[in-house]
C-alpha positions in Angstrom: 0.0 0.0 0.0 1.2 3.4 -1.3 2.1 5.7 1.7 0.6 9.5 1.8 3.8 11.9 0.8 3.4 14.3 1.9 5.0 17.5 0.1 4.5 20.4 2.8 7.3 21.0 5.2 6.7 21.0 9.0 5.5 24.6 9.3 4.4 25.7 5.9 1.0 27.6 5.9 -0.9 26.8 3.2 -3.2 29.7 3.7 -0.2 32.5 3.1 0.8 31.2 -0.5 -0.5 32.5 -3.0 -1.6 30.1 -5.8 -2.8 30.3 -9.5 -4.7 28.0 -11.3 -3.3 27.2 -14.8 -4.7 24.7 -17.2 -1.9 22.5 -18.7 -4.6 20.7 -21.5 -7.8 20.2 -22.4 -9.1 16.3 -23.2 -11.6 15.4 -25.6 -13.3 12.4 -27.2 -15.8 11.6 -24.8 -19.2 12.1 -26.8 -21.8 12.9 -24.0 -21.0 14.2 -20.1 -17.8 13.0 -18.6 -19.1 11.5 -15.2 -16.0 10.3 -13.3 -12.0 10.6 -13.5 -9.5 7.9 -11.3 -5.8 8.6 -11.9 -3.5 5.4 -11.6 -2.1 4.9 -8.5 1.4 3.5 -10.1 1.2 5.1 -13.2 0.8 8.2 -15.0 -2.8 6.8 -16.5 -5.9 8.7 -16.1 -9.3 7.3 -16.3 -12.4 8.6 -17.2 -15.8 7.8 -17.9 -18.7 8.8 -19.7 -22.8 8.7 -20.7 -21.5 7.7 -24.0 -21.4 4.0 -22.6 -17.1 3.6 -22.9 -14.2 4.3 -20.6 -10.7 5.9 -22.1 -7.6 6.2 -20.7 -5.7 8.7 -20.9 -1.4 8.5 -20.7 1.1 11.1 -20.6 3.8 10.8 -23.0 7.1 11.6 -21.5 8.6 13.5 -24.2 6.4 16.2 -24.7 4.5 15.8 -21.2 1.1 16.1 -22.8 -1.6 13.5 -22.6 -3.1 11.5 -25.4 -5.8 8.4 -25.5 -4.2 5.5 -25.1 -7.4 3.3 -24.7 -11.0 3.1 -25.8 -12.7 0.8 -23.2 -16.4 -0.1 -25.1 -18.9 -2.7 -25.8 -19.2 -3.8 -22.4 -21.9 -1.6 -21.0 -24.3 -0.7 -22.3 -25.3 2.4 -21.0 -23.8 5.2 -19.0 -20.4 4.7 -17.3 -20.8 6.2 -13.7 -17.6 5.4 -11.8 -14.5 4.7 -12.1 -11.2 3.7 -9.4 -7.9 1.8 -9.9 -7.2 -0.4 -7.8 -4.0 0.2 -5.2 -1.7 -1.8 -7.1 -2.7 0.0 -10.6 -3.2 -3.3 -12.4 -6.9 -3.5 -12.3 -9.7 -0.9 -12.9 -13.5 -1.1 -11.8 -16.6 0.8 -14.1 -19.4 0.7 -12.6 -22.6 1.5 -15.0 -26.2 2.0 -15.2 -26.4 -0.7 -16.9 -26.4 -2.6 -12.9 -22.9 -4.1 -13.7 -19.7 -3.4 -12.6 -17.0 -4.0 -15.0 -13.2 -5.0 -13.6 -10.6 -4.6 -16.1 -6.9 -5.5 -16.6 -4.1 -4.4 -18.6 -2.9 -7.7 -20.3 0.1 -7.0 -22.8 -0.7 -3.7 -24.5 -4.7 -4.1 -24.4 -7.0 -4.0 -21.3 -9.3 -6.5 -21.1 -12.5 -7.1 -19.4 -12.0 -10.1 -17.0 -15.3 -10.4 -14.8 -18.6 -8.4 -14.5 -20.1 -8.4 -11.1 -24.0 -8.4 -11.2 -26.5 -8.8 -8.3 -27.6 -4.9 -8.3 -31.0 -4.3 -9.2 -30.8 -1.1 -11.2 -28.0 1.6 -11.7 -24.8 1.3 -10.1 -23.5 4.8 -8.9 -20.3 4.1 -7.6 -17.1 1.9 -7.0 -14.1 1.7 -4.8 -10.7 -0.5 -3.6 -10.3 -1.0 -0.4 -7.0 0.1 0.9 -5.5 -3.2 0.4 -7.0 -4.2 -2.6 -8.9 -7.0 -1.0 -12.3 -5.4 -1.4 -14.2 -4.1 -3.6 -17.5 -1.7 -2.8 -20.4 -1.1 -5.1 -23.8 1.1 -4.4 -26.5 1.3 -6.4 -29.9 3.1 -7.0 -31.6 0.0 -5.7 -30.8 1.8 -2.1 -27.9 -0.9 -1.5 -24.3 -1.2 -1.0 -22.5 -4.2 -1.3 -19.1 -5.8 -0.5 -17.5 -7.9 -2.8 -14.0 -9.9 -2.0 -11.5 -10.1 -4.2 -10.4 -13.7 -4.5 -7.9 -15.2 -7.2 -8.2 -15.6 -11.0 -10.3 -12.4 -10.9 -12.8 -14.1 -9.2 -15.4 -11.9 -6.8 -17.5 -12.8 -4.0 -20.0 -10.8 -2.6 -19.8 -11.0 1.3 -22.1 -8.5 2.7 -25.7 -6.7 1.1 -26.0 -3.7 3.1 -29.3 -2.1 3.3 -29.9 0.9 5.8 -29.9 4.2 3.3 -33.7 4.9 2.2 -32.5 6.4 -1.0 -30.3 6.2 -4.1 -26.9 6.1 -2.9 -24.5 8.1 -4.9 -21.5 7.5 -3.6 -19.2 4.4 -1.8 -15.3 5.5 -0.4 -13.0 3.0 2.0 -11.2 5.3 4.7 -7.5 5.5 3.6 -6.1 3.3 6.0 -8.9 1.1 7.5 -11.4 -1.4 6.1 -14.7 0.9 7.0 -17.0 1.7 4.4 -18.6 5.2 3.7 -21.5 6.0 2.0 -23.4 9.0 0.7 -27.2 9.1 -0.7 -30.3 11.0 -1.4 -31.7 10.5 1.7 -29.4 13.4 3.1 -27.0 10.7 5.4 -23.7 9.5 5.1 -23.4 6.4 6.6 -20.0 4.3 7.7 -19.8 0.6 7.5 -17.7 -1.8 9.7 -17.0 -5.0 10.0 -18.6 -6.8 13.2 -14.7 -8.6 14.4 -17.5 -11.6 15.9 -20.0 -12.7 13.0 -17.7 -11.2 10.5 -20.9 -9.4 9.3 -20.7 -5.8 8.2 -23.3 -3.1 9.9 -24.0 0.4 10.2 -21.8 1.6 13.0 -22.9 5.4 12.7 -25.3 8.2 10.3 -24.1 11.4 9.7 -26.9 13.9 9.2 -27.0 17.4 8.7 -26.8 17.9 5.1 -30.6 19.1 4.2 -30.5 17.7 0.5 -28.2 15.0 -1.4 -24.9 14.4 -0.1 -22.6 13.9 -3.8 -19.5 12.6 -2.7 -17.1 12.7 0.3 -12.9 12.5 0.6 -10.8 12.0 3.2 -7.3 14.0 4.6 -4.2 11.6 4.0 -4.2 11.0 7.8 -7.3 9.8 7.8 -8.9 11.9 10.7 -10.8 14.2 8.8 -13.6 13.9 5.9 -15.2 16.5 3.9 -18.7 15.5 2.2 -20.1 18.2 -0.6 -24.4 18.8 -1.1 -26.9 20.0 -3.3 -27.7 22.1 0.0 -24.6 24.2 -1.2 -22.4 23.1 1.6 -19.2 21.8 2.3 -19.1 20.2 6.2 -15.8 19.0 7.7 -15.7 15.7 9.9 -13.6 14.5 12.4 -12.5 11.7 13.7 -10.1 9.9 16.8 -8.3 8.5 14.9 -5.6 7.4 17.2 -8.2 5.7 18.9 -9.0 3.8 15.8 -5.4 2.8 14.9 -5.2 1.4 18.8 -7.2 -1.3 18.3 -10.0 0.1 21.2 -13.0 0.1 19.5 -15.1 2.1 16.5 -14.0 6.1 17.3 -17.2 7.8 16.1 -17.5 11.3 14.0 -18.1 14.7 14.6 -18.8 17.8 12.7 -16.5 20.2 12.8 -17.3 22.8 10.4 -19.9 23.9 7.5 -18.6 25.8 4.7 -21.6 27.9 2.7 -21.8 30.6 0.3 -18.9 28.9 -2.0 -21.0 27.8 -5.0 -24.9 28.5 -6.0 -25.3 25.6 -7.4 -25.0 21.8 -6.7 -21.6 20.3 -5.3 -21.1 17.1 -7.0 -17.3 16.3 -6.2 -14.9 17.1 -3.1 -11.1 15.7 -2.9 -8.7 16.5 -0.5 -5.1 16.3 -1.8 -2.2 15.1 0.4 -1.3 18.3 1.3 -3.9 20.0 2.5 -6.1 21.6 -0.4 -9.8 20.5 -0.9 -11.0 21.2 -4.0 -14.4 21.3 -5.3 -16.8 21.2 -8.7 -20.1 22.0 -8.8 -23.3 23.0 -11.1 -22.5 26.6 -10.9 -19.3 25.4 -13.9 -16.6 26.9 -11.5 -13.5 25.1 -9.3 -13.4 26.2 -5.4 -10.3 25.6 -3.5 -9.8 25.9 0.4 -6.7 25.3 2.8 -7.0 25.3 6.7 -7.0 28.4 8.1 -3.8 29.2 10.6 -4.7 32.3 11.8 -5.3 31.2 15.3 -8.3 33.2 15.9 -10.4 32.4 18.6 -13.9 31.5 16.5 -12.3 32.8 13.7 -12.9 30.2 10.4 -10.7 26.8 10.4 -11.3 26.5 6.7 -11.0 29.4 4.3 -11.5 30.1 0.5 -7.8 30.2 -1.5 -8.7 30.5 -4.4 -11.8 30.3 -7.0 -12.0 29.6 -10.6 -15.4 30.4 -12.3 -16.6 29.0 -16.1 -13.7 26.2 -15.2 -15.8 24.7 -18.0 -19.2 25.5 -20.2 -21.2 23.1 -18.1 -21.4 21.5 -14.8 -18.7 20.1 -13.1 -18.6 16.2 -11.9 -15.9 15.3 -11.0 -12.5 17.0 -9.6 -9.6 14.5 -8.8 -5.8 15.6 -7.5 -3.1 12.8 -9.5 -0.8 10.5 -6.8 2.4 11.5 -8.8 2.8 16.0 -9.0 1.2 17.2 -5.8 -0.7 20.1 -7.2 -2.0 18.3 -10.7 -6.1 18.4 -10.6 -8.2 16.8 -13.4 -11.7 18.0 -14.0 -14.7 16.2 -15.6 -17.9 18.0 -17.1 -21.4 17.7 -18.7 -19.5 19.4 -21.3 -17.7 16.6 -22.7 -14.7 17.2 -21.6 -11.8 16.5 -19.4 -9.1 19.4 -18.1 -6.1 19.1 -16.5 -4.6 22.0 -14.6 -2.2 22.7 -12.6 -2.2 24.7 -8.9 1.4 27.0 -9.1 2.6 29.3 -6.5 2.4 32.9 -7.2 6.0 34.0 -6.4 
């Protein structure tokens, strides 16, 4: 398992540099909206996928630094490709469609192949993710459900756990960085995290989150794993917070908190949130325009502990969906859009 780098130095405040946002290139091919975007955890690969029923990947030649389509991944679902995610060791990647299949690819010689389709959801599946590990595999679905799958060998997958508990579509499924917990967003306003029951082996509900008043998109985590943003059609970003060290000590489930609601940022829905590994969250919404927002180190007493850095409006011509920082450079973002199209920028210091 990849490590968080981190690229900050003990001391440096993100919240006195000035940054600029500068986009390197502009991807296109996609024939409909561009729903999701996973960068290769090993590689300099990029993902995406779209309404238009295929998945391309995208490489970055490294003689002239610029990205090209490597791959055309099609005639497997068919209909709209919602989600996409590596896995950790870069060798295998997950689509999950609304076709109610999920798709797990693997790069064999020069060609990726499709080497098992997971079925068992009832209708559209929103969303996939790897476990740290690579062991499991999560899956959530308009059918209200999320399910566990383990990853056995020859490509073979098992589902382990059905879990039912959100009263909803649920949008979105992400395994904390370090630990096998499960979390979920949906319609139904909740985030909800998943654990593992160390007795029966079964997987429950171990604690809701509410307080988002409309759809909760998507969520990300900090590299430590101690904090979680989650992002709303109420036009809200709210900040979680965790024990962590009680987690990692073996004592028991640490529960949540909420720490801090950010509004007024965007006026329209927020459909993706990601937290880079140093420090910057960034976020896409309806409203076609890129937020970006560091800790606050002021020190003041009830003063903000999360503040605006820097904004970029008509980021594209239509909403945003997805906003992704790459594992390799610390400051490259990749955006998806209803517009078709994929953008990769880059976050420089203002010197």
């Amino acid at each position: 398992m990849l490590k968080p780098f981190h690229f900050c130095f003990p001391g440096m405040d993100l919240s006195e540099e000035g940054l600029e946002l500068k986009e390197i290139q502009r991807l296109e091919g996609h024939t409909d909206r561009v729903w999701s975007l996973a960068w290769n955890p090993t590689s300099s690969l990029l993902a995406s996928c779209s309404g238009d029923k295929t998945v391309r990947i995208w490489q970055r030649s490294s003689s002239t630094s610029s990205w090209h389509c490597k791959a055309v991944l099609e005639e497997t679902h068919t209909r709209t490709v919602r989600s996409c995610a590596w896995s950790p060791s870069g060798k295998l990647l997950a689509t999950a469609s609304f076709d109610a299949t999920t798709a797990i690819w693997e790069l064999i010689g020069d060609d990726f192949e499709c080497v098992s389709t997971l079925e068992g959801h009832e209708n559209e599946v929103k969303s996939v993710s790897w476990n740290a590990s690579g062991s499991l595999l999560a899956t959530c679905s308009r059918d209200k459900s999320v399910w566990i799958w383990e990853v056995l060998p020859g490509n073979e997958f098992e589902c382990v756990s059905v879990l039912q508990g959100h009263t909803q579509d649920v949008k979105m499924v992400q395994w904390h960085p370090t630990m096998d917990v499960l979390f979920s967003c949906s319609y139904d306003n909740n985030v909800k995290i998943w654990a593992e029951d160390g007795d029966s082996d079964d997987w429950h509900c171990v604690q809701t989150l509410g307080g988002h008043t409309s759809t909760v998109w998507a969520l990300s985590f900090n590299p430590e794993g101690d904090k979680m943003v989650t992002c709303s059609d109420d036009l809200t970003i709210k900040i979680w917070e965790t024990d962590n060290i009680t987690m990692q000590g073996g004592e028991g489930y640490a529960p949540w908190k909420h720490l801090c609601t950010l509004s007024g940022y965007h006026d329209r829905t927020i459909f993706s949130v990601h937290w880079s590994r140093e420090g910057i969250i960034a976020t896409g919404a309806a409203d076609d325009a890129m937020r970006f927002f560091v800790e606050s180190k002021d020190g003041l007493i009830d003063g903000p502990l999360y503040k605006l850095q820097l904004k970029k409006e008509q980021a594209h011509d239509m909403d945003i969906n997805s906003v992704q920082w790459s594992f390799g450079e610390n400051r490259l973002l990749a955006s998806a859009s209803d517009d078709g199209t994929i953008k990769i920028w880059e976050l420089v210091s203002i010197t």
